[in-house]
N, C-alpha and C positions, 0 to 999 in steps of 0.2 A: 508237239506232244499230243496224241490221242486224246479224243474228250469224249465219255459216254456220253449216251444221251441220260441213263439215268443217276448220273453222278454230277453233285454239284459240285462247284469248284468253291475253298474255304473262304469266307467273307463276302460271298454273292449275297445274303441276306443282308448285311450291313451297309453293303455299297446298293443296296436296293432302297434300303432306309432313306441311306444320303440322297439321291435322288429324288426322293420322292421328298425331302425338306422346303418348305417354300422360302425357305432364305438360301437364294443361290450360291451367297459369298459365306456361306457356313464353315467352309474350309480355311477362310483369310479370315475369320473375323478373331473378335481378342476373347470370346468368351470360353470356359474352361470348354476344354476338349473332351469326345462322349468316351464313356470307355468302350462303348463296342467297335468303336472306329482304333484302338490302342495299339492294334494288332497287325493293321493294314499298313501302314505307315513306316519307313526309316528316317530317323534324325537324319536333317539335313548333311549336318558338321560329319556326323558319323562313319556317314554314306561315301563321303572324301575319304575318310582315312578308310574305307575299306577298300575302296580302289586304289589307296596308295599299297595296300597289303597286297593287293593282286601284282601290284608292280614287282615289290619284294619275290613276290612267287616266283615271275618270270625272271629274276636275277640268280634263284635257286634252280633253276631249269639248267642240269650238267650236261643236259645233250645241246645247247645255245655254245656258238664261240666264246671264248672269254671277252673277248670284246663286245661283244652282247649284253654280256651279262653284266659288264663295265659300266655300259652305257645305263642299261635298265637301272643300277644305279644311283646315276649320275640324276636319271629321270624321277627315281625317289625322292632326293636331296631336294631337288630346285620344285617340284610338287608341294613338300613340305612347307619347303619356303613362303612359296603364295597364298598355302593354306593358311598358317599364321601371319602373314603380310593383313591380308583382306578378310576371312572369315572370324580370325582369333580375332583379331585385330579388333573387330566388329563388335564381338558379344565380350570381352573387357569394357568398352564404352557403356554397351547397355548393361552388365552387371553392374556399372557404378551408378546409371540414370535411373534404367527403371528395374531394380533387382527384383521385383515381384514378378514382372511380367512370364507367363509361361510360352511356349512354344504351340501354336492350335492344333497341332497333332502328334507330338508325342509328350503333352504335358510338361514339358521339361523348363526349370529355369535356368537364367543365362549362366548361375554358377553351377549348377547341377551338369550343364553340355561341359560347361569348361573342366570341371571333372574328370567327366567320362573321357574328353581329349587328353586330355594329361594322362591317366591313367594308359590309356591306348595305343600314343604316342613314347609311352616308357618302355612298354613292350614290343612294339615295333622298332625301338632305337636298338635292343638287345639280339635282336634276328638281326637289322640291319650290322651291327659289329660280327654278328657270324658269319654272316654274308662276306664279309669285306674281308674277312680273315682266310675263306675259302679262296675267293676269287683272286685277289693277291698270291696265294700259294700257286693258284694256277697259273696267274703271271708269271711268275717266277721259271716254271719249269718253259716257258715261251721265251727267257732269256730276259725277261723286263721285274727288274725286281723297287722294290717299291722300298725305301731302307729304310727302317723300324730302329729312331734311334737312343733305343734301350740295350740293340745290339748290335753295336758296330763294330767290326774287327781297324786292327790299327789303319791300312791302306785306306780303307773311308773317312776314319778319323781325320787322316792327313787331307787327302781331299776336300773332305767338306770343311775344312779350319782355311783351306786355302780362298774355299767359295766364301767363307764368309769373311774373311778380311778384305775382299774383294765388295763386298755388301756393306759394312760396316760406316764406307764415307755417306750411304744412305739412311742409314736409321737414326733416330730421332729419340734418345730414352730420356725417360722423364720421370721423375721423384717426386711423388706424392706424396703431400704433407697437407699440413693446416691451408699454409699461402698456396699451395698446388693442388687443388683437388682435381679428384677424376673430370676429364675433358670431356666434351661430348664425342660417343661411341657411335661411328657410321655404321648406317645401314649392313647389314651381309661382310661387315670387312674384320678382318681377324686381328685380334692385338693378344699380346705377350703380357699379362700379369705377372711380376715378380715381388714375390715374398723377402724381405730380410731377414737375416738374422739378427741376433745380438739386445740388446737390452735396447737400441734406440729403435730395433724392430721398422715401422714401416712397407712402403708398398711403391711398386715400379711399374711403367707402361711402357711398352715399344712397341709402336703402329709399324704395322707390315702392309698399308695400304695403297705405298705406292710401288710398291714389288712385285714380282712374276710372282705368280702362284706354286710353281716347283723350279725346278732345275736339273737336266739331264747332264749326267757324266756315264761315260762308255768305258768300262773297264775290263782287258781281255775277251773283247765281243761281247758281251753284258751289260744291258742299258738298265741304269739304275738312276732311278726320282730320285729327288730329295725334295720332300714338301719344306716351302720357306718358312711356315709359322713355326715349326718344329724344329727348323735349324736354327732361327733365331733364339727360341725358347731351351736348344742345346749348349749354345756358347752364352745366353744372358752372363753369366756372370763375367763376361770380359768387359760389360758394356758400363756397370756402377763403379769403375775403381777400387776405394776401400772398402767398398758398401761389398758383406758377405751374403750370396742369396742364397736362400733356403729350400726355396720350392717356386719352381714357375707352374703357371696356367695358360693353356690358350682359351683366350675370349671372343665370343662370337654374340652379336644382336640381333635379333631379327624384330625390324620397327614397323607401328601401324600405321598399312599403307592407305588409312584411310584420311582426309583433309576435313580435318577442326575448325568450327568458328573461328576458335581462339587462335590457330594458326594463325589463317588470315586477319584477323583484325589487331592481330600483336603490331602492325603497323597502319594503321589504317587510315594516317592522315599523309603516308606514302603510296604514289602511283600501286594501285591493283596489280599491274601485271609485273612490276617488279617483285611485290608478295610472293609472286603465285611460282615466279622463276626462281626465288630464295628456296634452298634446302632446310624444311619443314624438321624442327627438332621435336619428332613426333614421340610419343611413348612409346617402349620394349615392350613384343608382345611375347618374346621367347630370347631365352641367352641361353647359349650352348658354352658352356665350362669344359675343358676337357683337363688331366691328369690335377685334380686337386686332392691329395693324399690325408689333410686336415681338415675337416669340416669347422670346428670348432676355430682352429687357428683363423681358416682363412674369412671366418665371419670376421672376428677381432678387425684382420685386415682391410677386411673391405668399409669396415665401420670408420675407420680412421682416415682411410681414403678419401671416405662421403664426407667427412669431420661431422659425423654423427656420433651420442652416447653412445660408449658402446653394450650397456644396459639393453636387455634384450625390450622389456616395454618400455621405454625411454626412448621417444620421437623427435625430440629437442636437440638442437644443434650442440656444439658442445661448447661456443661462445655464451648461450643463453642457459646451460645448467649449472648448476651453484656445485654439483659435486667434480664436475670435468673441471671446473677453474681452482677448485685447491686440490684435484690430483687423486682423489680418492673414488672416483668410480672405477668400477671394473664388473 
């Protein structure tokens, strides 16, 4: 880019200032940030998610192969991932240690970035589903169709009831109750929430964690996926007997991939490196829900699950509240 000579470029006087500070670590250090410097500066966290958006772009680029644009994608997703593994991950920790502390150049605190992520991250999920809806149609017209199963015609039905009684001597469902509460939730791996009906109500889990991810069937020269969390979360109700289901979800965790004290010292009069090779039951720094149609219902649900009051400010187990043990909370 061309530069006059008599044209300054914007915040040459500010970055002249910083220079001229005789505390060199002015930029690292903790004390509040100047406002003349407010302008210069992008959020670290921020600066990720705008290059995840640049990614999005190139997945909206109609002149790229579908399979490009597949891929760009694909590069979104696992981006996201890392970004709440390790950054989210990060400033969850410091909002609960030091919530006061600010950021030395965009003033921002740990709950204030977490915010802004959320917030940014809502709307980049919303392009991302436009995206996905585009690029799938154009799969489709390539002969690879991706099958959305809200609309199945009968020949799929039969097909995919075939693939999953074929799946069935693998899956693992489980009834969540008081004595059953929710298991712990792997890293990145999808599981099948189901809802009950009926007056005894409750909540169901089927891990999809040790199954392929899709499954191709070629039908009339036509390759068509079937995502497995989807086909499971399709036939759920063949999997509880009498139990009627009401509404499945698929659930996704994404855990902090950062290593706690408390991790390691949770055994600490066993060998170290035994600790260190144990899978880390770290906090959720993001859960992806997909098709939950009750909000209201499925808190109920998940409160039950947790064998938590299901009282919205009611933190109390539901062993330890006086209104859960004679039946009259709600």
């Amino acid at each position: 880019m061309p530069h006059h000579s008599g044209a300054e470029l914007p915040g040459a006087q500010a970055l002249r200032q910083m220079a001229a500070q005789s505390d060199s670590r002015g930029l690292f250090s903790d004390r509040a940030p100047d406002p003349a410097y407010a302008g210069l500066f992008l959020n670290r966290e921020l600066s990720w998610l705008a290059f995840d958006r640049r990614v999005l772009a190139e997945a909206a680029d109609e002149t790229l192969p579908v399979y490009e644009r597949l891929k760009f994608l694909s590069i979104y997703c696992s981006n996201l991932d890392e970004f709440y593994m390790v950054r989210v991950g990060g400033l969850l920790d410091r909002a609960l240690l030091q919530p006061w502390h600010t950021e030395n150049t965009t003033g921002l605190t740990p709950r204030e970035q977490l915010r802004a992520i959320y917030d940014e991250t809502a709307r980049q999920q919303k392009d991302f589903a436009a995206l996905w809806r585009k690029v799938t149609a154009a799969l489709a017209k390539q002969h690879v169709e991706i099958l959305d199963f809200d609309r199945l015609d009968e020949a799929d039905e039969v097909l995919l009831r075939r693939r999953f009684d074929a799946l069935r001597p693998l899956l693992s469902p489980q009834v969540l109750d008081a004595e059953h509460p929710l298991p712990f939730l792997r890293n990145r791996e999808q599981y099948v929430l189901v809802r009950f009906a009926g007056k005894r109500g409750g909540a169901g889990l089927v891990p999809t964690t040790q199954l392929p991810k899709f499954f191709k069937l070629t039908v009339d020269g036509v390759q068509k996926l079937a995502l497995t969390a989807p086909l499971v979360a399709h036939f759920a109700p063949l999997l509880f007997g009498e139990r009627r289901v009401r509404e499945t979800a698929i659930v996704r965790v994404t855990r902090n991939a950062d290593i706690s004290v408390r991790d390691i010292m949770d055994g600490c009069d066993a060998d170290l490196r035994a600790v260190m090779e144990r899978p880390p039951r770290r906090s959720a720094s993001r859960r992806d829900t997909a098709w939950i149609r009750s909000a209201r219902g499925w808190r109920a649900c998940c409160t039950t699950v947790q064998n938590r009051c299901p009282r919205t400010r009611c933190a109390r187990s539901r062993a330890s509240c006086s209104a859960c043990r004679s039946g009259s909370c709600s």
